[in-house]
Biopython code that builds the backbone (N, CA, C, O; Angstrom):
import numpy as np
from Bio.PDB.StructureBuilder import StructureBuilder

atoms = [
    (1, "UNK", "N", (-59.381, -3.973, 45.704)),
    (1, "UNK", "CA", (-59.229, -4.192, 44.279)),
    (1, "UNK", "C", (-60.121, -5.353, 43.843)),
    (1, "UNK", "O", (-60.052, -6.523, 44.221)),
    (2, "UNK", "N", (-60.890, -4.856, 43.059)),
    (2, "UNK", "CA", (-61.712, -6.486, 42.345)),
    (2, "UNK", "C", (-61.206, -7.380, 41.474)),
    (2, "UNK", "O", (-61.235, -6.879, 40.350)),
    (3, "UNK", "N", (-60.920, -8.072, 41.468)),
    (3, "UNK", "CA", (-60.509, -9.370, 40.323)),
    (3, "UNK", "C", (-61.838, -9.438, 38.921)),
    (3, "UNK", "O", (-63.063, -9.427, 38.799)),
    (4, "UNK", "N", (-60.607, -9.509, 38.090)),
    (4, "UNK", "CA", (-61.614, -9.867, 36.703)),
    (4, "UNK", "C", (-62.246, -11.343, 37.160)),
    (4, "UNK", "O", (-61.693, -12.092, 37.966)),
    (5, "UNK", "N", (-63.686, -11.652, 36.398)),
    (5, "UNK", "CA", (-64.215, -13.442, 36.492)),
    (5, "UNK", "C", (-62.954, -13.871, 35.869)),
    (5, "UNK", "O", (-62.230, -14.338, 36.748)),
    (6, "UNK", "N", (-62.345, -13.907, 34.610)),
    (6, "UNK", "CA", (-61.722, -14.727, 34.291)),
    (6, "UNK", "C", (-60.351, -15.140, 35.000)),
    (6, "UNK", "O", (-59.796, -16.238, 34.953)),
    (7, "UNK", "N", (-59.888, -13.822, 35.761)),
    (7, "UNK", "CA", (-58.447, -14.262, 36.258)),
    (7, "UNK", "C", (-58.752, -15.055, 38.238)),
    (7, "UNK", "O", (-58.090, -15.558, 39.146)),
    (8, "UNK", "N", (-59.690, -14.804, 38.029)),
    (8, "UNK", "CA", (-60.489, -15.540, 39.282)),
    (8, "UNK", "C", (-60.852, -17.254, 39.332)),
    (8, "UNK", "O", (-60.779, -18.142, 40.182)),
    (9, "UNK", "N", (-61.178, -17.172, 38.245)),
    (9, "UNK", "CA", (-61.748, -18.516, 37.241)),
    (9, "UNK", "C", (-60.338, -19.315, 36.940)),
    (9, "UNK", "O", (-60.037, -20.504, 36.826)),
    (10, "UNK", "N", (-59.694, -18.186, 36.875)),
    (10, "UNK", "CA", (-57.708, -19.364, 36.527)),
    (10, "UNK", "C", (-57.317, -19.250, 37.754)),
    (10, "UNK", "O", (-57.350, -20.414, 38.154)),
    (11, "UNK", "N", (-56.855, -18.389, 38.882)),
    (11, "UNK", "CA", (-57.320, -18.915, 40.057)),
    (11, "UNK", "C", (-57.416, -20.272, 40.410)),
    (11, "UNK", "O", (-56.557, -21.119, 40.656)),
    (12, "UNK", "N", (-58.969, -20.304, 40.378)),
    (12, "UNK", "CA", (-59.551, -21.538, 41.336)),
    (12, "UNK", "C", (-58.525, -22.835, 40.520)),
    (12, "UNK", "O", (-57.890, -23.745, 41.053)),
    (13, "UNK", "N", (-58.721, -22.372, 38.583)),
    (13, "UNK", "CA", (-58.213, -23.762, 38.590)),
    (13, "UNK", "C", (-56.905, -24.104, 38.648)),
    (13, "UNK", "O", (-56.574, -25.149, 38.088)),
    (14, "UNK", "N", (-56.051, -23.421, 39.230)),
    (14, "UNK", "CA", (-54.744, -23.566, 39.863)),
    (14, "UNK", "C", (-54.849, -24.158, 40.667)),
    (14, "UNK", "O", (-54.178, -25.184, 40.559)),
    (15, "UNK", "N", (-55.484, -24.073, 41.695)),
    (15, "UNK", "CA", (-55.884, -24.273, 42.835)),
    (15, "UNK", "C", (-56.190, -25.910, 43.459)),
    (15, "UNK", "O", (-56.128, -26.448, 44.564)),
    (16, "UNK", "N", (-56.558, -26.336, 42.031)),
    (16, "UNK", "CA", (-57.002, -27.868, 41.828)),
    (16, "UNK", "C", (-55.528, -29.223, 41.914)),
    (16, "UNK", "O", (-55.623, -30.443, 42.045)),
    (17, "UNK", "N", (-54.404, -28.429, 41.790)),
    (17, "UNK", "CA", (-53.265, -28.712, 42.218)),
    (17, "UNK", "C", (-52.430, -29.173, 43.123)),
    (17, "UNK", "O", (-51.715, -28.202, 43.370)),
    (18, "UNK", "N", (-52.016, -30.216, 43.886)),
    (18, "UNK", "CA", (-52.002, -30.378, 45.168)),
    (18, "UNK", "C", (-50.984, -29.519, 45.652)),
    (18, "UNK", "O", (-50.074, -29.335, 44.844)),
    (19, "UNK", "N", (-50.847, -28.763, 47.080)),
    (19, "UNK", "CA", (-50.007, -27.563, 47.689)),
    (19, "UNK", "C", (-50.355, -26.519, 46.670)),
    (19, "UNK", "O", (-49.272, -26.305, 46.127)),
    (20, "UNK", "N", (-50.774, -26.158, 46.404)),
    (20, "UNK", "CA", (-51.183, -24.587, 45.725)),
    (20, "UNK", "C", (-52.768, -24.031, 46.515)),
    (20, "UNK", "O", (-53.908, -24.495, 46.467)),
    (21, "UNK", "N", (-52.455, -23.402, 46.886)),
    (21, "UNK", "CA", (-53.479, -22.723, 47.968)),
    (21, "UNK", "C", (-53.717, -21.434, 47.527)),
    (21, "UNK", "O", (-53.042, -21.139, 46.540)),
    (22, "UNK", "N", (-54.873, -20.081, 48.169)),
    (22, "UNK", "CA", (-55.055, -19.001, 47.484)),
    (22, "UNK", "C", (-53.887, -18.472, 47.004)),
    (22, "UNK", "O", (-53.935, -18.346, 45.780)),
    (23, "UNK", "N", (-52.504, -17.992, 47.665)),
    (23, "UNK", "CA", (-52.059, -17.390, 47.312)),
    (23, "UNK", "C", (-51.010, -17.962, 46.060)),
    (23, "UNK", "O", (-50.805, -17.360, 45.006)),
    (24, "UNK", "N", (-50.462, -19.156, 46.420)),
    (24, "UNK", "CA", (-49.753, -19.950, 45.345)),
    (24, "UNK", "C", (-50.217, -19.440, 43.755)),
    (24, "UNK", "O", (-49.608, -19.041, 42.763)),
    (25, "UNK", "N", (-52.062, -19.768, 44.215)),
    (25, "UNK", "CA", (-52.293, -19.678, 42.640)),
    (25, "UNK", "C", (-52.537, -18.300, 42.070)),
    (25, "UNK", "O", (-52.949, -18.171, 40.917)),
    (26, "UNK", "N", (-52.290, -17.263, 42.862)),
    (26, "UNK", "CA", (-52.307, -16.040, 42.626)),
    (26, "UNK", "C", (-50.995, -16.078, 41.938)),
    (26, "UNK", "O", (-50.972, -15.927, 40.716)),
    (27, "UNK", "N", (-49.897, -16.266, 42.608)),
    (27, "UNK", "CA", (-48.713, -15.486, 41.430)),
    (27, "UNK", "C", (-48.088, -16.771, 40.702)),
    (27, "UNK", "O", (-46.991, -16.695, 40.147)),
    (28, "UNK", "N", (-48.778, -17.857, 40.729)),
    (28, "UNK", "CA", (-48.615, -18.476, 39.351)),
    (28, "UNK", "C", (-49.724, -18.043, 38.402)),
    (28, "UNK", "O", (-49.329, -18.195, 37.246)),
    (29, "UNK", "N", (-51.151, -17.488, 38.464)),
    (29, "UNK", "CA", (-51.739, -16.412, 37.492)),
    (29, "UNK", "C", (-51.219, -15.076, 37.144)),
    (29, "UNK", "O", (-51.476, -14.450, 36.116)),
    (30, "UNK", "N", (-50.700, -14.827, 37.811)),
    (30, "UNK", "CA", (-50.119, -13.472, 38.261)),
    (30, "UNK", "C", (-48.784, -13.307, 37.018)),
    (30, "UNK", "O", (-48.748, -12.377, 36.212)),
    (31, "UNK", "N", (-47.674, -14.505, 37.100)),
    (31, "UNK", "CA", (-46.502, -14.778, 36.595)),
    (31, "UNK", "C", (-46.857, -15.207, 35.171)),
    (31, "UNK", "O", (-46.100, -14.803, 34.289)),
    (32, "UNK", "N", (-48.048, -16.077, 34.768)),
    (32, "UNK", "CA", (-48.290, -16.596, 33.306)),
    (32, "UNK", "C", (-48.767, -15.076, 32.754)),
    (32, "UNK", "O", (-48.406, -14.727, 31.631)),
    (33, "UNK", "N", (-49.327, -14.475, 33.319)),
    (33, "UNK", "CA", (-50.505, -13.328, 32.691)),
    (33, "UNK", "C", (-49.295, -12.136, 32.518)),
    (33, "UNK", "O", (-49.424, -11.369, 31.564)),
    (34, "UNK", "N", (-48.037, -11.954, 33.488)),
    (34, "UNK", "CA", (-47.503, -10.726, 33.424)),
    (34, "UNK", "C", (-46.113, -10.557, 32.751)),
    (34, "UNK", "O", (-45.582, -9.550, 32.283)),
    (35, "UNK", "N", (-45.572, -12.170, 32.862)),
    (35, "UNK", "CA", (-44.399, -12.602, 32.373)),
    (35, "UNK", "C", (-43.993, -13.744, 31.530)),
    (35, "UNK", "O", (-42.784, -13.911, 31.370)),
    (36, "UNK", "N", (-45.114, -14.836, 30.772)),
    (36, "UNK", "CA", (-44.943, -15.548, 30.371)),
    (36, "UNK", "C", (-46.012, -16.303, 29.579)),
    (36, "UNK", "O", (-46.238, -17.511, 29.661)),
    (37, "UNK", "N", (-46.641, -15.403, 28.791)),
    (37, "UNK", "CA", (-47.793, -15.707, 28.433)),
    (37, "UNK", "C", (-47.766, -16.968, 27.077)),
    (37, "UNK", "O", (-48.673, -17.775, 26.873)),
    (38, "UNK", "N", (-46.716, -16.872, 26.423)),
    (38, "UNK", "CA", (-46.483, -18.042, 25.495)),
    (38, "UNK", "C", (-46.129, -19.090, 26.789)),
    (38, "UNK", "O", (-46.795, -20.009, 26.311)),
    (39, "UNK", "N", (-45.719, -19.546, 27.777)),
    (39, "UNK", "CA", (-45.864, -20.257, 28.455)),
    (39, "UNK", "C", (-46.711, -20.787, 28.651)),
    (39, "UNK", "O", (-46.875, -21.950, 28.284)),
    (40, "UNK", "N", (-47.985, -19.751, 29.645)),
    (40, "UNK", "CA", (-49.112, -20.000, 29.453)),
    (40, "UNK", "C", (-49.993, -20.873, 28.890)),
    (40, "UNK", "O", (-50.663, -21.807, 29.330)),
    (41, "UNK", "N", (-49.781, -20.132, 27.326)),
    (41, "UNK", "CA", (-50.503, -21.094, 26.161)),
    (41, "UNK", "C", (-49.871, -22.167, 25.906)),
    (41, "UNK", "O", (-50.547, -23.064, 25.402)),
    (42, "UNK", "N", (-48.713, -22.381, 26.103)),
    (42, "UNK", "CA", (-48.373, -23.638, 26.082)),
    (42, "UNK", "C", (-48.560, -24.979, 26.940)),
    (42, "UNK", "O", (-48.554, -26.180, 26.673)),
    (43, "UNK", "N", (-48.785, -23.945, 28.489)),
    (43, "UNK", "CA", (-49.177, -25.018, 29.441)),
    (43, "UNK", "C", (-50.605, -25.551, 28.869)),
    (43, "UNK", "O", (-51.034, -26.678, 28.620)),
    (44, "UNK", "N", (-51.189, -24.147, 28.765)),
    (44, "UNK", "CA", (-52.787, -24.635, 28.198)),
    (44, "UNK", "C", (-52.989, -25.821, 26.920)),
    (44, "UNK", "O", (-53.772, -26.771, 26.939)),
    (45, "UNK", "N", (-52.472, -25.617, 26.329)),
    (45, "UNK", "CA", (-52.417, -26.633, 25.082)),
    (45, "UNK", "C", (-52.007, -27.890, 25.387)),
    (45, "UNK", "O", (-52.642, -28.897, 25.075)),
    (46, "UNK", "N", (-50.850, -27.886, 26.056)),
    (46, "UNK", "CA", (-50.347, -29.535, 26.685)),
    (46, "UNK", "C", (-51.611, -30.063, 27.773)),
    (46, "UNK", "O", (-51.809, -31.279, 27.770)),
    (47, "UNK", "N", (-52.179, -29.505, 28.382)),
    (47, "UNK", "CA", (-53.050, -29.506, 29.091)),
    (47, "UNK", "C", (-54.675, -30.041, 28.772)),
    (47, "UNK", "O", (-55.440, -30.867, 29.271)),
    (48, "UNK", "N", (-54.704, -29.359, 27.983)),
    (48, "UNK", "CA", (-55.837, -29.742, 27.128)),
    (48, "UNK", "C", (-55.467, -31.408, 26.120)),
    (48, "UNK", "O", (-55.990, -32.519, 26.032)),
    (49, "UNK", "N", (-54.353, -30.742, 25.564)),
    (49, "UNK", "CA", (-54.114, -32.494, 24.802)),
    (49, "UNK", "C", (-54.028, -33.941, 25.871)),
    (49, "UNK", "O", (-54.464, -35.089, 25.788)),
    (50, "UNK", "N", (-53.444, -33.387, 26.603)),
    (50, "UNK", "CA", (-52.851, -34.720, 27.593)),
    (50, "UNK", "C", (-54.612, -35.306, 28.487)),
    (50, "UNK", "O", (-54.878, -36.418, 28.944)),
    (51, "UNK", "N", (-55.353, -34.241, 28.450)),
    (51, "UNK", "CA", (-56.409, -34.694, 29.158)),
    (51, "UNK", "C", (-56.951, -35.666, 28.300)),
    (51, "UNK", "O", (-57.331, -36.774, 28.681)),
    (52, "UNK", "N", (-56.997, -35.124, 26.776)),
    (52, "UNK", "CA", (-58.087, -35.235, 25.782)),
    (52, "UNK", "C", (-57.752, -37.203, 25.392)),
    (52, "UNK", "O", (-58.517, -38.158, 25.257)),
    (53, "UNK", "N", (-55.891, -37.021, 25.316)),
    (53, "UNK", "CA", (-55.691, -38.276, 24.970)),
    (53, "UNK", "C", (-54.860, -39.101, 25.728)),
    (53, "UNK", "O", (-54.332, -40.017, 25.098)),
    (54, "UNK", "N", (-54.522, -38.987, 27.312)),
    (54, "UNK", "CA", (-54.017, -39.446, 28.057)),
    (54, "UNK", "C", (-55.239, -40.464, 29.029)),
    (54, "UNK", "O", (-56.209, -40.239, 29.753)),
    (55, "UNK", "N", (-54.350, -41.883, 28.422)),
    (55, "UNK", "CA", (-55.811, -42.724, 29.269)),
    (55, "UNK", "C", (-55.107, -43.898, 30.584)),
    (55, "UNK", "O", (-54.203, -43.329, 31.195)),
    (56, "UNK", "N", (-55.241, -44.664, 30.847)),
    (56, "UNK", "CA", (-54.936, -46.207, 31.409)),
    (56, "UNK", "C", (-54.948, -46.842, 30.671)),
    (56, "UNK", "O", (-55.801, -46.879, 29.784)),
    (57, "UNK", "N", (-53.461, -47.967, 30.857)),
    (57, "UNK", "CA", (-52.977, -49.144, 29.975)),
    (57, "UNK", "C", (-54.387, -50.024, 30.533)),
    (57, "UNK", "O", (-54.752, -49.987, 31.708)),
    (58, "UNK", "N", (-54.872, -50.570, 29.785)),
    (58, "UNK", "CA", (-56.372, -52.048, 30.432)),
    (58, "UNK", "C", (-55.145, -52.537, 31.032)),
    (58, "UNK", "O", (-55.268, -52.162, 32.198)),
    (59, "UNK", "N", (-54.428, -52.931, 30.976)),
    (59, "UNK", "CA", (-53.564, -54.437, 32.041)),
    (59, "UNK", "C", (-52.886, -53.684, 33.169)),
    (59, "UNK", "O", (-53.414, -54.113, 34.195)),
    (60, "UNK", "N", (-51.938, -52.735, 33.502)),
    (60, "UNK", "CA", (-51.537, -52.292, 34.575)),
    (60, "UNK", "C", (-52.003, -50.980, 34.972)),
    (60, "UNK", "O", (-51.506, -50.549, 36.013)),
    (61, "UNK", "N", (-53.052, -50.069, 34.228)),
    (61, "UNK", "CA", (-53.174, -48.827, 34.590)),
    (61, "UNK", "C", (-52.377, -48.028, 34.511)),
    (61, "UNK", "O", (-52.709, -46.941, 34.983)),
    (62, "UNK", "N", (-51.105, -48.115, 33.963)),
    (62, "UNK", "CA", (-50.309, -47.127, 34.015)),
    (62, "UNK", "C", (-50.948, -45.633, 33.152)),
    (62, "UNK", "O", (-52.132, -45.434, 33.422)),
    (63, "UNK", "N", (-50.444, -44.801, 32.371)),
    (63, "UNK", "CA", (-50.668, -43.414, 32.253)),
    (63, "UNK", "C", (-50.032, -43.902, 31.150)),
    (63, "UNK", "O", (-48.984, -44.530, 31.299)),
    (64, "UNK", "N", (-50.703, -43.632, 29.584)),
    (64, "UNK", "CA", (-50.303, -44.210, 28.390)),
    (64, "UNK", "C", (-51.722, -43.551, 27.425)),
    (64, "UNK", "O", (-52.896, -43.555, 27.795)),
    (65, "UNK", "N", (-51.045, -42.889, 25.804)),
    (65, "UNK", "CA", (-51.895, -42.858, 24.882)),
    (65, "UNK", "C", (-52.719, -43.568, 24.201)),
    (65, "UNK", "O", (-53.633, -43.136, 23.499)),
    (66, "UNK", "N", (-52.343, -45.000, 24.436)),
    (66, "UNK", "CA", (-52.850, -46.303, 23.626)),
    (66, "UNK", "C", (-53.315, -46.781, 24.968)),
    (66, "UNK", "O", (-53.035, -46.438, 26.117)),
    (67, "UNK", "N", (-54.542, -48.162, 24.184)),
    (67, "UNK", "CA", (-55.227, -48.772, 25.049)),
    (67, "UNK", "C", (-54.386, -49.590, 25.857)),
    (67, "UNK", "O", (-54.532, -49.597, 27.080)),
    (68, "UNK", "N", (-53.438, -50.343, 25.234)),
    (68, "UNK", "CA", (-52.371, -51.288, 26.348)),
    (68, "UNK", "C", (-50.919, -50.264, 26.064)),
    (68, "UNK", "O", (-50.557, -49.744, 25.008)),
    (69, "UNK", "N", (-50.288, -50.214, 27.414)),
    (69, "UNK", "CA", (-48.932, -49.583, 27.304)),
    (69, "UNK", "C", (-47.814, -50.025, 26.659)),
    (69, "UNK", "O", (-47.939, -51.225, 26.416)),
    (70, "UNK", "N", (-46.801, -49.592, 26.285)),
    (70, "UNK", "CA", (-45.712, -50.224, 25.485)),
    (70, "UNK", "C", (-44.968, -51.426, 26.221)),
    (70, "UNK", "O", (-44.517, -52.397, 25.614)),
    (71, "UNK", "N", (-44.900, -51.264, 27.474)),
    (71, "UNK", "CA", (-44.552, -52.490, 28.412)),
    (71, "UNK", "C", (-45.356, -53.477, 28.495)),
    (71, "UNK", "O", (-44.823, -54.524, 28.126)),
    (72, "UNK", "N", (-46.685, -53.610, 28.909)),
    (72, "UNK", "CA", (-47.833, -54.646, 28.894)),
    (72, "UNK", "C", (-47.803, -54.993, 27.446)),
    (72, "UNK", "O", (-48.239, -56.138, 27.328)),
    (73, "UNK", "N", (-47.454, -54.460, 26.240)),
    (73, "UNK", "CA", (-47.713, -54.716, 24.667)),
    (73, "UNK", "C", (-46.136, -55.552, 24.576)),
    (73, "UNK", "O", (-46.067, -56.222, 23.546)),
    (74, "UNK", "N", (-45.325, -55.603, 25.142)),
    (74, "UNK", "CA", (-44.485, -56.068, 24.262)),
    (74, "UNK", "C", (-44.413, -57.483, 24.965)),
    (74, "UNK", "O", (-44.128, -57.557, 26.160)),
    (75, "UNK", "N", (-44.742, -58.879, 24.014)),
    (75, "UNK", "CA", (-44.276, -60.008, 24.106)),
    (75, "UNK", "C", (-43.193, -60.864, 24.972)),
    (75, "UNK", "O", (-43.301, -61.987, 25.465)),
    (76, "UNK", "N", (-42.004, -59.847, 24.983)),
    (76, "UNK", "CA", (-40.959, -60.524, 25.873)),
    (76, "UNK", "C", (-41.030, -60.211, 27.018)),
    (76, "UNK", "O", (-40.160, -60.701, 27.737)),
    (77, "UNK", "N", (-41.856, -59.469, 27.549)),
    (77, "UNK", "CA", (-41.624, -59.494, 29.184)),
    (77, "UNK", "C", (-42.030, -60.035, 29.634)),
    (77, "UNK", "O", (-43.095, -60.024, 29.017)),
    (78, "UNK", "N", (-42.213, -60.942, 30.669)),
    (78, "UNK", "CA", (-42.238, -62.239, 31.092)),
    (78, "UNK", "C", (-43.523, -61.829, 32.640)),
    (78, "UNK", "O", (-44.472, -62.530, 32.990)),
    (79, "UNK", "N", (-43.162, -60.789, 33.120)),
    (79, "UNK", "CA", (-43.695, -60.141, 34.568)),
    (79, "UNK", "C", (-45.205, -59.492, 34.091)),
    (79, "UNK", "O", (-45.426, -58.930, 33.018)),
    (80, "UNK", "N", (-46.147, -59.725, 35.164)),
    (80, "UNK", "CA", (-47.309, -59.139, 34.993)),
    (80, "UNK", "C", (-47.836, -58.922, 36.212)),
    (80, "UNK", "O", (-48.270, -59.759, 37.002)),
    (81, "UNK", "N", (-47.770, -57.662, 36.330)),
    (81, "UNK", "CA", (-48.409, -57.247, 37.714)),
    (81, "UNK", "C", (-48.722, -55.188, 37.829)),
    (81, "UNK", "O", (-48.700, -54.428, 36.861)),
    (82, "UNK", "N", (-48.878, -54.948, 38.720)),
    (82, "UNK", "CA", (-49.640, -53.416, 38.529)),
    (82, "UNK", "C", (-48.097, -52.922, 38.931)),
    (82, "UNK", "O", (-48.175, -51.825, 38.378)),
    (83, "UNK", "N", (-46.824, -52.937, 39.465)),
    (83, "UNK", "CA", (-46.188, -51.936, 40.007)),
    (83, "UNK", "C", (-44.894, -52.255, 38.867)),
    (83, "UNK", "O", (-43.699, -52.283, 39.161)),
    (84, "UNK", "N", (-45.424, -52.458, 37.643)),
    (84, "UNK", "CA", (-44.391, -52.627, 36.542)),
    (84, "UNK", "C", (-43.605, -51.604, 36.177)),
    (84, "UNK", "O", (-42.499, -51.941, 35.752)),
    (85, "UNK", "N", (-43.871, -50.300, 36.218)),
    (85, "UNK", "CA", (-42.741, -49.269, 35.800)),
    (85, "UNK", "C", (-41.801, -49.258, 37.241)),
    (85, "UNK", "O", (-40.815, -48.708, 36.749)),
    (86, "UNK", "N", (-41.555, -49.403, 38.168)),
    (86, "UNK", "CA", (-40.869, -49.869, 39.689)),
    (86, "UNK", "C", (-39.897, -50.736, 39.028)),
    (86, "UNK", "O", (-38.759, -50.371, 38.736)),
    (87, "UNK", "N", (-40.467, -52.100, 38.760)),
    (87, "UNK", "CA", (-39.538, -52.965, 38.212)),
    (87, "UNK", "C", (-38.656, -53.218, 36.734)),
    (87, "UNK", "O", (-37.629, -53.766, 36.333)),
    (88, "UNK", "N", (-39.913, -52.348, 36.193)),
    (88, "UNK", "CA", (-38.958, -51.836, 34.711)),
    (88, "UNK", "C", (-37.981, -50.975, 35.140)),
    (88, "UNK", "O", (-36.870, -51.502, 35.098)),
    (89, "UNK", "N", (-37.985, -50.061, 35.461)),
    (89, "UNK", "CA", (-37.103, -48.792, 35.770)),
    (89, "UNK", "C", (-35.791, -49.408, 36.132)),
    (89, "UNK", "O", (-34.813, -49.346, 35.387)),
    (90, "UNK", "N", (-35.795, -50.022, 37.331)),
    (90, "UNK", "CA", (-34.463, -50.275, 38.042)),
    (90, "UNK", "C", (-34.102, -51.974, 37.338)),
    (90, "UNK", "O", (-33.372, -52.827, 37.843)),
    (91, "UNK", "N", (-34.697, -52.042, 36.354)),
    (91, "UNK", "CA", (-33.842, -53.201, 35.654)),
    (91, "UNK", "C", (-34.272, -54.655, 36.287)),
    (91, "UNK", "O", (-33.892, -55.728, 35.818)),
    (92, "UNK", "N", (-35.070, -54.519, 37.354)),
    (92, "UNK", "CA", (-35.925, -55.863, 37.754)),
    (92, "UNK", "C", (-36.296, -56.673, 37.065)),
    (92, "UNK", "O", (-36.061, -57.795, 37.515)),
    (93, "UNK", "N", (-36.802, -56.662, 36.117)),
    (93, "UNK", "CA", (-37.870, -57.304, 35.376)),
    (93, "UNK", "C", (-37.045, -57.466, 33.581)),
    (93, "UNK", "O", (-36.621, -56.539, 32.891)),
    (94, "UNK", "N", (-37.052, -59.087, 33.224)),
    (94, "UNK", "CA", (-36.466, -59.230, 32.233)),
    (94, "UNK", "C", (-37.349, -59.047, 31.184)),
    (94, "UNK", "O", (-38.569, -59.185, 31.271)),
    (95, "UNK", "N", (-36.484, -58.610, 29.795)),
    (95, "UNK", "CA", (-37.165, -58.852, 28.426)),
    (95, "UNK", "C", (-36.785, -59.398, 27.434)),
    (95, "UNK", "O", (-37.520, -59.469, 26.449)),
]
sb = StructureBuilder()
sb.init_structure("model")
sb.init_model(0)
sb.init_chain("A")
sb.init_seg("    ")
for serial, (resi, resn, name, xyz) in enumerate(atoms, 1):
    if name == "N":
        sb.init_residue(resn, " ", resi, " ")
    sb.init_atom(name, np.array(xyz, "f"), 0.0, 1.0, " ", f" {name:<3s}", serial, name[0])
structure = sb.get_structure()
């Protein structure tokens, strides 16, 4: 059986995924294309946005829309260092 380029082409970029290997990304193409195609487009769209405007805080690197993150931006926190969502999370770190 030959594969269309395009479902070949979604394929590979499944594939770019860590643990998703040939076949993985076969019936997750397989499953968007046969059973879930508003899914699909939805993955695609979040996908596309999050690349377009998902950057690094400048002060800890975290994964944030704005140039500094809401943690590095706010005044009262007292802690400055790179493993700040660790110590935010579990209540470490005062504000």
């Amino acid at each position: 059986m030959q594969t269309s380029p395009l479902l070949t082409q979604l394929m590979e970029a499944l594939r770019c995924l860590p643990g998703v290997g040939p076949k993985s990304a076969q019936r997750m193409a397989f499953t968007l294309l046969q059973r879930d195609r508003s899914g699909g487009m939805r993955l695609a769209q979040a996908l596309t946005r999050a690349m377009a405007e998902i950057g690094h805080c400048a002060d800890c690197r975290t994964f944030t829309e704005q140039e500094v993150c809401n943690i590095c931006a706010n005044p009262r926190r007292q802690e400055k260092r790179p493993d700040l969502r660790g110590g935010e999370s579990c209540g470490h770190l005062r504000h």
